[in-house]
Phi, psi and omega in degrees: 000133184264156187235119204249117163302166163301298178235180166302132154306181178232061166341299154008270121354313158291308168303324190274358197296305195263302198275019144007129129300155141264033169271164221210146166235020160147124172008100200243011180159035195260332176290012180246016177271136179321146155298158176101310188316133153311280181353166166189125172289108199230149180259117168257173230271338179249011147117336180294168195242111176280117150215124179295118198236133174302164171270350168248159215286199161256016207246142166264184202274124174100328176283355183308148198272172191223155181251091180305087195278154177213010188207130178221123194238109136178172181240105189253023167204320169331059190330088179173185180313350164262018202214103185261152177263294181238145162241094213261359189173154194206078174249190208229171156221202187271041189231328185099018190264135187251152169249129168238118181269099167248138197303295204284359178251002168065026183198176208249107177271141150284145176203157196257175201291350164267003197043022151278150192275102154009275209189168179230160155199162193124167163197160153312128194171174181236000181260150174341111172097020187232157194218131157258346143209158171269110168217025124164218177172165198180136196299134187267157172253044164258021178059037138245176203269112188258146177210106165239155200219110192326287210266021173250355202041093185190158165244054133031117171242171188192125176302162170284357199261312188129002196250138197273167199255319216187179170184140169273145172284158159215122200292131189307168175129219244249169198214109173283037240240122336326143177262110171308354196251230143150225177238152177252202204289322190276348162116295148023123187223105165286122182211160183257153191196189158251136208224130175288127161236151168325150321271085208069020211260170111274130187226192156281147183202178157270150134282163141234157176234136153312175192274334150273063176025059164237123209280112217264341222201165185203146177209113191296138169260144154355087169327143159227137179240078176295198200268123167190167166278148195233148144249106182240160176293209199272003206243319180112022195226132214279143208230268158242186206215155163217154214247139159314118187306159172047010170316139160293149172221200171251097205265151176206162165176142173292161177261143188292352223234003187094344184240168223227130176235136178203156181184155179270096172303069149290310187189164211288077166221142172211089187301115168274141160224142194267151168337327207250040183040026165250178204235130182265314219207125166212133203266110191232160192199125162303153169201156185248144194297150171263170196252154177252145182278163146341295169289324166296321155320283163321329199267320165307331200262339174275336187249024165244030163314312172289337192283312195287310177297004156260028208050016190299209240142117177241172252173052198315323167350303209277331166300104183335145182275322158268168152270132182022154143282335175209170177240192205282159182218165182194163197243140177274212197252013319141314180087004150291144200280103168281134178229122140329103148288150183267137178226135159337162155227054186266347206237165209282167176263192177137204144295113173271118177290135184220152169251183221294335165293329198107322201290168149284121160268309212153173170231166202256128206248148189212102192279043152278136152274084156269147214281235192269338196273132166291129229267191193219146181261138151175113178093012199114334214241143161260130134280125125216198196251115152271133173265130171262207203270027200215044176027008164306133177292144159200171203241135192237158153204125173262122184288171356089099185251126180067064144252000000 
Protein backbone atom coordinates (compact mmCIF):
# COMPACT_ATOMS: atom_id res chain seq x y z
CA UNK A 1 0.00 0.00 0.00
CA UNK A 2 1.41 3.42 -1.03
CA UNK A 3 1.29 5.96 1.56
CA UNK A 4 0.99 9.86 -0.03
CA UNK A 5 2.38 12.58 1.56
CA UNK A 6 0.07 15.26 2.70
CA UNK A 7 1.69 18.27 2.02
CA UNK A 8 4.92 19.18 -0.15
CA UNK A 9 8.19 17.71 2.03
CA UNK A 10 10.76 19.90 2.63
CA UNK A 11 13.87 18.24 1.17
CA UNK A 12 15.77 21.06 1.52
CA UNK A 13 15.62 20.74 4.92
CA UNK A 14 16.43 17.19 5.17
CA UNK A 15 19.43 17.84 3.11
CA UNK A 16 20.75 20.35 5.13
CA UNK A 17 20.00 18.21 8.30
CA UNK A 18 24.03 16.28 8.33
CA UNK A 19 25.60 19.16 6.62
CA UNK A 20 24.60 22.69 8.75
CA UNK A 21 27.00 25.39 8.16
CA UNK A 22 28.45 26.80 11.03
CA UNK A 23 28.60 30.10 10.12
CA UNK A 24 26.04 32.25 12.99
CA UNK A 25 24.21 34.39 12.47
CA UNK A 26 24.63 35.93 15.88
CA UNK A 27 25.11 35.22 19.25
CA UNK A 28 21.86 33.33 20.33
CA UNK A 29 21.83 32.57 24.30
CA UNK A 30 24.81 32.22 26.46
CA UNK A 31 23.57 35.18 28.43
CA UNK A 32 20.76 32.92 30.21
CA UNK A 33 23.67 29.57 30.50
CA UNK A 34 24.46 28.21 34.12
CA UNK A 35 27.37 29.74 35.57
CA UNK A 36 30.25 27.49 35.42
CA UNK A 37 29.02 26.52 31.61
CA UNK A 38 32.32 26.28 28.83
CA UNK A 39 29.99 26.05 25.99
CA UNK A 40 28.39 28.69 23.76
CA UNK A 41 25.08 28.85 22.26
CA UNK A 42 24.62 30.36 18.86
CA UNK A 43 21.65 31.14 16.07
CA UNK A 44 22.63 29.83 12.81
CA UNK A 45 21.97 31.61 9.21
CA UNK A 46 18.36 29.16 8.98
CA UNK A 47 17.28 30.05 12.61
CA UNK A 48 18.29 26.51 14.21
CA UNK A 49 20.15 27.22 17.72
CA UNK A 50 23.91 25.51 17.56
CA UNK A 51 25.24 24.44 20.75
CA UNK A 52 28.49 23.94 21.41
CA UNK A 53 29.49 21.92 24.20
CA UNK A 54 32.87 21.45 26.36
CA UNK A 55 34.19 18.26 26.83
CA UNK A 56 33.45 18.36 30.55
CA UNK A 57 30.04 18.41 31.65
CA UNK A 58 28.28 21.01 34.27
CA UNK A 59 27.85 18.60 36.86
CA UNK A 60 30.69 18.91 39.85
CA UNK A 61 32.15 15.99 41.50
CA UNK A 62 29.31 14.37 43.56
CA UNK A 63 26.39 15.72 41.34
CA UNK A 64 26.57 13.11 38.76
CA UNK A 65 23.13 11.47 38.52
CA UNK A 66 24.14 7.86 39.39
CA UNK A 67 21.98 4.24 38.17
CA UNK A 68 20.75 1.97 41.22
CA UNK A 69 19.48 -1.18 40.08
CA UNK A 70 16.81 -2.11 42.78
CA UNK A 71 14.45 -4.53 40.76
CA UNK A 72 15.20 -7.58 38.40
CA UNK A 73 12.51 -9.87 36.46
CA UNK A 74 14.02 -12.57 34.72
CA UNK A 75 15.24 -16.39 34.66
CA UNK A 76 17.77 -18.24 33.06
CA UNK A 77 16.83 -21.71 33.64
CA UNK A 78 13.56 -21.43 35.43
CA UNK A 79 10.57 -22.45 34.08
CA UNK A 80 7.09 -19.44 34.26
CA UNK A 81 6.42 -15.82 33.20
CA UNK A 82 10.31 -14.84 34.25
CA UNK A 83 12.05 -16.62 31.80
CA UNK A 84 11.49 -14.68 28.56
CA UNK A 85 12.38 -15.54 25.33
CA UNK A 86 12.37 -12.46 22.72
CA UNK A 87 11.54 -9.50 24.43
CA UNK A 88 9.75 -7.15 22.20
CA UNK A 89 8.65 -4.03 24.06
CA UNK A 90 8.96 -2.81 27.55
CA UNK A 91 6.79 -0.07 29.49
CA UNK A 92 6.30 0.68 32.84
CA UNK A 93 3.00 2.52 34.02
CA UNK A 94 2.15 5.00 36.63
CA UNK A 95 1.96 2.36 39.60
CA UNK A 96 5.32 1.14 38.79
CA UNK A 97 3.71 -2.07 37.32
CA UNK A 98 6.11 -3.40 34.32
CA UNK A 99 4.64 -4.67 30.83
CA UNK A 100 7.03 -7.44 29.18
CA UNK A 101 6.12 -7.95 25.39
CA UNK A 102 8.03 -11.46 24.59
CA UNK A 103 7.73 -11.64 21.14
CA UNK A 104 8.16 -15.63 20.88
CA UNK A 105 5.57 -16.42 23.53
CA UNK A 106 3.06 -14.25 21.81
CA UNK A 107 2.13 -12.34 24.97
CA UNK A 108 2.17 -9.58 27.39
CA UNK A 109 3.34 -10.39 31.29
CA UNK A 110 2.52 -8.00 33.85
CA UNK A 111 4.70 -7.79 37.06
CA UNK A 112 3.86 -5.82 40.18
CA UNK A 113 6.02 -3.29 41.63
CA UNK A 114 8.94 -6.34 43.61
CA UNK A 115 8.42 -7.98 40.34
CA UNK A 116 6.41 -10.22 40.80
CA UNK A 117 4.11 -11.52 38.24
CA UNK A 118 0.40 -10.13 38.03
CA UNK A 119 -1.09 -11.70 34.87
CA UNK A 120 -0.25 -12.38 31.09
CA UNK A 121 -2.56 -11.70 28.33
CA UNK A 122 -2.39 -12.33 24.50
CA UNK A 123 -1.98 -15.89 22.73
CA UNK A 124 -0.84 -16.56 19.07
CA UNK A 125 -3.39 -15.79 16.89
CA UNK A 126 -5.18 -13.29 14.08
CA UNK A 127 -8.65 -12.77 16.81
CA UNK A 128 -9.41 -10.05 19.25
CA UNK A 129 -6.55 -9.93 21.85
CA UNK A 130 -4.24 -11.84 19.89
CA UNK A 131 -0.84 -11.65 18.32
CA UNK A 132 1.53 -12.88 15.37
CA UNK A 133 3.96 -10.75 16.12
CA UNK A 134 4.84 -8.20 18.54
CA UNK A 135 7.03 -5.55 17.69
CA UNK A 136 6.43 -3.24 20.12
CA UNK A 137 4.46 -0.93 22.14
CA UNK A 138 3.28 2.21 24.08
CA UNK A 139 0.99 4.46 26.28
CA UNK A 140 -1.51 6.21 24.39
CA UNK A 141 -2.01 9.35 26.86
CA UNK A 142 -5.69 8.78 27.81
CA UNK A 143 -3.57 5.53 29.28
CA UNK A 144 -4.01 2.52 27.47
CA UNK A 145 -1.74 0.43 26.03
CA UNK A 146 -1.09 0.10 21.86
CA UNK A 147 0.61 -2.88 20.89
CA UNK A 148 1.65 -3.29 17.72
CA UNK A 149 1.67 -6.29 15.86
CA UNK A 150 3.80 -6.33 12.43
CA UNK A 151 2.12 -9.71 10.74
CA UNK A 152 -1.10 -9.16 11.77
CA UNK A 153 -1.05 -5.11 10.29
CA UNK A 154 -2.88 -4.01 13.32
CA UNK A 155 -2.60 -1.90 16.44
CA UNK A 156 -3.82 -3.74 19.37
CA UNK A 157 -5.53 -1.43 22.51
CA UNK A 158 -5.79 -2.74 25.69
CA UNK A 159 -6.56 -1.28 29.50
CA UNK A 160 -3.71 -1.38 31.88
CA UNK A 161 -5.89 -4.45 33.55
CA UNK A 162 -4.79 -6.36 29.97
CA UNK A 163 -8.44 -6.80 28.57
CA UNK A 164 -8.70 -5.67 25.14
CA UNK A 165 -10.44 -2.60 23.85
CA UNK A 166 -10.37 -2.13 20.00
CA UNK A 167 -7.77 -2.53 17.59
CA UNK A 168 -6.73 0.05 14.40
CA UNK A 169 -5.74 -1.25 10.80
CA UNK A 170 -1.79 -0.72 9.92
CA UNK A 171 -1.29 0.10 6.71
CA UNK A 172 1.57 -2.73 5.26
CA UNK A 173 5.01 -1.99 3.81
CA UNK A 174 8.31 -1.53 5.65
CA UNK A 175 8.49 -3.36 9.24
CA UNK A 176 10.89 -2.06 11.84
CA UNK A 177 11.63 -4.62 14.80
CA UNK A 178 11.72 -2.66 18.07
CA UNK A 179 9.18 -0.33 16.37
CA UNK A 180 10.20 3.08 16.81
CA UNK A 181 7.48 4.50 16.98
CA UNK A 182 4.52 5.75 19.47
CA UNK A 183 2.91 9.04 20.93
CA UNK A 184 3.35 12.19 21.52
CA UNK A 185 2.01 14.45 24.06
CA UNK A 186 -1.06 15.93 21.96
CA UNK A 187 -2.41 12.10 21.46
CA UNK A 188 -0.67 11.96 17.87
CA UNK A 189 0.63 8.30 16.74
CA UNK A 190 4.10 7.93 14.87
CA UNK A 191 4.99 4.84 12.94
CA UNK A 192 7.57 4.24 10.11
CA UNK A 193 6.94 3.13 7.13
CA UNK A 194 7.28 3.71 3.19
CA UNK A 195 6.42 7.14 2.40
CA UNK A 196 5.83 8.82 -1.29
CA UNK A 197 8.35 12.20 -1.98
CA UNK A 198 8.48 14.59 -4.46
CA UNK A 199 9.19 13.62 -7.26
CA UNK A 200 7.44 10.06 -7.09
CA UNK A 201 10.53 8.58 -5.29
CA UNK A 202 9.96 6.18 -2.36
CA UNK A 203 11.90 6.11 0.75
CA UNK A 204 11.81 5.36 4.24
CA UNK A 205 9.87 7.80 6.45
CA UNK A 206 7.37 8.55 9.39
CA UNK A 207 3.49 9.08 9.78
CA UNK A 208 1.71 10.92 12.23
CA UNK A 209 -1.58 9.91 12.79
CA UNK A 210 -4.39 11.89 14.26
CA UNK A 211 -6.12 10.92 17.53
CA UNK A 212 -8.94 9.20 14.68
CA UNK A 213 -6.16 7.75 13.03
CA UNK A 214 -5.79 9.50 10.05
CA UNK A 215 -2.58 9.80 8.61
CA UNK A 216 -2.58 14.07 8.70
CA UNK A 217 1.71 14.14 7.97
CA UNK A 218 4.78 12.65 6.69
CA UNK A 219 8.70 13.13 7.48
CA UNK A 220 11.21 11.84 4.88
CA UNK A 221 14.30 10.24 7.08
CA UNK A 222 17.66 11.26 5.75
CA UNK A 223 19.29 8.49 3.17
CA UNK A 224 21.95 7.45 4.72
CA UNK A 225 24.48 4.31 3.06
CA UNK A 226 26.65 3.12 5.83
CA UNK A 227 29.06 0.70 5.53
CA UNK A 228 28.80 -2.83 4.63
CA UNK A 229 29.51 -6.45 3.03
CA UNK A 230 27.28 -7.53 0.15
CA UNK A 231 26.40 -10.56 -1.59
CA UNK A 232 25.01 -9.53 -4.70
CA UNK A 233 23.58 -11.87 -8.01
CA UNK A 234 24.54 -12.63 -11.23
CA UNK A 235 23.02 -8.92 -12.12
CA UNK A 236 25.10 -7.22 -9.61
CA UNK A 237 21.66 -5.94 -7.16
CA UNK A 238 22.98 -6.56 -3.52
CA UNK A 239 21.28 -9.92 -2.29
CA UNK A 240 22.43 -9.87 1.70
CA UNK A 241 24.19 -7.15 3.33
CA UNK A 242 25.93 -6.81 6.80
CA UNK A 243 26.91 -3.49 8.01
CA UNK A 244 31.06 -3.39 9.08
CA UNK A 245 31.42 -3.85 12.62
CA UNK A 246 32.08 -0.32 14.35
CA UNK A 247 31.27 1.52 11.40
CA UNK A 248 29.49 5.00 11.87
CA UNK A 249 25.48 5.13 10.96
CA UNK A 250 22.91 6.88 11.31
CA UNK A 251 20.56 6.69 14.82
CA UNK A 252 17.36 8.51 15.04
CA UNK A 253 14.30 8.68 17.64
CA UNK A 254 11.06 10.52 18.49
CA UNK A 255 10.20 12.66 21.16
CA UNK A 256 7.26 13.04 23.43
CA UNK A 257 7.21 16.99 21.80
CA UNK A 258 6.91 15.50 18.38
CA UNK A 259 10.23 16.18 16.70
CA UNK A 260 12.93 13.72 15.51
CA UNK A 261 16.40 13.92 17.05
CA UNK A 262 19.34 12.51 14.72
CA UNK A 263 22.92 12.05 13.63
CA UNK A 264 25.65 10.18 11.85
CA UNK A 265 28.53 8.68 14.10
CA UNK A 266 31.17 9.98 12.37
CA UNK A 267 31.57 12.55 14.94
CA UNK A 268 29.45 14.15 18.10
CA UNK A 269 26.97 16.22 16.34
CA UNK A 270 23.24 15.52 16.82
CA UNK A 271 20.44 17.52 15.09
CA UNK A 272 16.47 17.99 16.44
CA UNK A 273 14.37 18.63 13.52
CA UNK A 274 10.45 19.45 13.90
CA UNK A 275 7.84 17.25 11.73
CA UNK A 276 7.74 19.92 8.96
CA UNK A 277 11.80 19.33 8.28
CA UNK A 278 13.27 22.17 9.73
CA UNK A 279 16.17 21.67 11.83
CA UNK A 280 15.80 23.70 15.36
CA UNK A 281 18.49 22.72 17.32
CA UNK A 282 21.85 21.36 17.03
CA UNK A 283 24.25 19.86 19.40
CA UNK A 284 28.15 19.07 19.53
CA UNK A 285 30.48 17.66 22.04
CA UNK A 286 34.06 17.22 21.40
CA UNK A 287 35.22 13.43 21.87
CA UNK A 288 38.47 11.58 21.68
CA UNK A 289 38.48 8.75 19.49
CA UNK A 290 38.22 5.13 21.11
CA UNK A 291 40.35 2.46 20.11
CA UNK A 292 38.81 -0.80 18.94
CA UNK A 293 40.58 -3.58 20.99
CA UNK A 294 41.90 -6.90 19.79
CA UNK A 295 39.02 -8.83 21.50
CA UNK A 296 36.40 -6.73 20.26
CA UNK A 297 37.74 -7.25 16.89
CA UNK A 298 37.82 -10.51 16.91
CA UNK A 299 34.58 -11.05 18.75
CA UNK A 300 33.09 -8.56 15.74
CA UNK A 301 34.65 -10.81 13.41
CA UNK A 302 32.92 -14.33 15.24
CA UNK A 303 29.72 -12.59 14.73
CA UNK A 304 29.36 -12.16 11.30
CA UNK A 305 29.92 -15.72 10.98
CA UNK A 306 26.26 -16.38 9.55
CA UNK A 307 27.09 -13.86 6.54
CA UNK A 308 30.29 -15.97 5.44
CA UNK A 309 28.25 -19.16 5.69
CA UNK A 310 25.71 -17.83 3.44
CA UNK A 311 28.90 -17.36 1.23
CA UNK A 312 30.06 -13.60 1.96
CA UNK A 313 33.67 -12.19 1.99
CA UNK A 314 34.51 -10.26 4.60
CA UNK A 315 37.32 -7.80 4.41
CA UNK A 316 38.89 -7.67 7.83
CA UNK A 317 40.63 -4.25 6.59
CA UNK A 318 37.79 -2.58 6.23
CA UNK A 319 37.12 -2.50 10.02
CA UNK A 320 37.39 0.89 11.55
CA UNK A 321 40.72 1.30 14.01
CA UNK A 322 38.25 3.50 16.43
CA UNK A 323 34.94 3.62 17.29
CA UNK A 324 31.55 5.70 16.60
CA UNK A 325 31.50 8.97 18.32
CA UNK A 326 28.08 7.78 20.24
CA UNK A 327 25.91 4.65 19.95
CA UNK A 328 22.06 5.40 20.14
CA UNK A 329 20.14 7.85 22.23
CA UNK A 330 16.65 8.78 23.32
CA UNK A 331 15.19 11.43 25.18
CA UNK A 332 12.82 11.17 28.43
CA UNK A 333 9.76 12.91 29.06
CA UNK A 334 11.64 15.49 30.75
CA UNK A 335 13.27 16.40 27.41
CA UNK A 336 16.35 15.24 28.37
CA UNK A 337 18.94 13.49 25.94
CA UNK A 338 20.53 10.22 27.01
CA UNK A 339 23.10 9.51 24.18
CA UNK A 340 24.92 6.19 24.64
CA UNK A 341 28.39 6.56 24.88
CA UNK A 342 31.70 5.15 23.46
CA UNK A 343 34.37 3.64 25.93
CA UNK A 344 36.89 1.74 26.05
CA UNK A 345 36.92 -1.79 27.04
CA UNK A 346 38.05 -1.99 30.24
CA UNK A 347 35.44 0.89 31.18
CA UNK A 348 32.15 0.96 32.32
CA UNK A 349 29.29 1.82 29.51
CA UNK A 350 26.18 4.52 30.26
CA UNK A 351 25.22 7.60 29.20
CA UNK A 352 26.08 10.92 28.03
CA UNK A 353 23.30 13.59 29.44
CA UNK A 354 22.39 17.13 27.79
CA UNK A 355 19.45 18.71 29.17
CA UNK A 356 16.49 20.10 27.69
CA UNK A 357 19.05 23.31 26.01
CA UNK A 358 21.46 21.12 25.01
CA UNK A 359 24.52 21.59 27.47
CA UNK A 360 26.29 18.54 28.56
CA UNK A 361 25.97 17.95 32.53
CA UNK A 362 27.97 14.59 32.40
CA UNK A 363 27.96 11.08 32.29
CA UNK A 364 26.04 8.36 33.68
CA UNK A 365 28.08 5.56 34.11
CA UNK A 366 26.65 2.03 33.97
CA UNK A 367 28.36 -1.93 34.31
CA UNK A 368 25.08 -3.40 32.61
CA UNK A 369 24.70 -4.10 29.01
CA UNK A 370 21.99 -2.75 28.14
CA UNK A 371 20.22 -4.43 24.84
CA UNK A 372 18.48 -3.38 21.97
CA UNK A 373 15.24 -2.02 23.31
CA UNK A 374 14.95 1.52 24.05
CA UNK A 375 15.02 2.01 27.90
CA UNK A 376 11.93 3.74 29.12
CA UNK A 377 12.47 7.13 32.20
CA UNK A 378 9.33 7.19 34.35
CA UNK A 379 9.00 8.51 38.03
CA UNK A 380 12.53 8.61 38.68
CA UNK A 381 13.00 5.43 37.38
CA UNK A 382 15.41 3.69 33.98
CA UNK A 383 13.34 0.40 32.93
CA UNK A 384 15.19 -1.53 30.41
CA UNK A 385 16.18 -4.93 29.17
CA UNK A 386 19.73 -6.28 29.96
CA UNK A 387 21.69 -9.15 28.94
CA UNK A 388 24.40 -11.10 31.05
CA UNK A 389 27.17 -13.00 29.69
CA UNK A 390 25.41 -15.85 28.10
CA UNK A 391 23.16 -13.06 26.61
CA UNK A 392 20.13 -14.01 28.78
CA UNK A 393 17.52 -11.40 28.87
CA UNK A 394 16.37 -9.48 31.98
CA UNK A 395 14.15 -7.00 32.72
CA UNK A 396 15.78 -4.23 35.40
CA UNK A 397 14.73 -1.11 37.16
CA UNK A 398 17.18 1.39 37.95
CA UNK A 399 16.34 4.00 40.32
CA UNK A 400 17.70 7.77 39.28
CA UNK A 401 20.00 8.50 42.22
CA UNK A 402 20.73 12.80 42.53
CA UNK A 403 18.39 13.98 39.67
Amino acid sequence: MRILTSRPFRTGAAALLLSIAVAVAGCGGDAGAPSGWAGTIDTLANGAVLVSNPETGLWREGEEWRLVEEMRIGSMDVEGPELFGSIAGLVADERGRVYVADAQAHEIRIFDTDGRHVRSFGRKGGGPGEFEQIAGMDWAPDGNLWVMDARNSRYAVFDTAGTFITSHLRPGGHIMIPWPGGFDREGNLYDMNVISTPPGEFRRGLIRYDREMEPRDTFALPEHEGQSFNITDAGGRRRVSASVPFSPGQSWTLTRAGDVWMGVSDRYRLHRVSFAGDTLQVLEKPFAPVAVSATERDEALEGLKWFIDQGGKVDASRIPATKPAFGRFFTDEAGYLWVSSTRAESENSGYDIFDPEGRYLGHVSSDLQIGYLRPMIRNGSMYAVVQDEMEVPYVVRLRIEGR
